[in-house]
N, C-alpha and C positions, 0 to 999 in steps of 0.2 A: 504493500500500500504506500509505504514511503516513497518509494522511486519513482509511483504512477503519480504522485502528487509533484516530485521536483519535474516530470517529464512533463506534465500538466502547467506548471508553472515556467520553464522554457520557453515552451512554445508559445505559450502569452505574450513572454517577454520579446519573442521572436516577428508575432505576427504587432502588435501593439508599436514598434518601434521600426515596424517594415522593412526588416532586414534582408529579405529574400536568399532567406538559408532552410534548406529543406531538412527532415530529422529523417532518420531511417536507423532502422534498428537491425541485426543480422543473430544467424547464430553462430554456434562455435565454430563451424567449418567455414562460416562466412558464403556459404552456397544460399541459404535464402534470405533474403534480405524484406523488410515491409516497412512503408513509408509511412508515418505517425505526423498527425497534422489533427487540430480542433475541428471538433464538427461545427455545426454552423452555428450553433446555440453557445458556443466556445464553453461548453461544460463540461464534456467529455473529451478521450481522445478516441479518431477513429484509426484504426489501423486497417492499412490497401495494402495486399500481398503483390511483391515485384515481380515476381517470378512465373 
């Protein structure tokens, strides 16, 4: 819960301040990756698989 609150908070910080830096997340092999961005209500995060 902690981490989805600082990653929830980033991307605030990110989209608030129009940075145009996109967030993506991956796992240990680094073979699937999913792109993490505020739904439109900016209350959640939604996560869109890259692969």
């Amino acid at each position: 819960m902690y981490f989805k609150r600082v990653k929830k908070s980033l991307l605030e910080m990110l989209k608030e301040n129009d940075m145009g830096i996109t967030l993506f997340e991956t796992d240990a092999t680094f073979e699937d990756f999913t792109k993490i961005e505020l739904n439109e209500n900016n209350t959640d995060i939604d996560p869109e698989t890259c692969n």
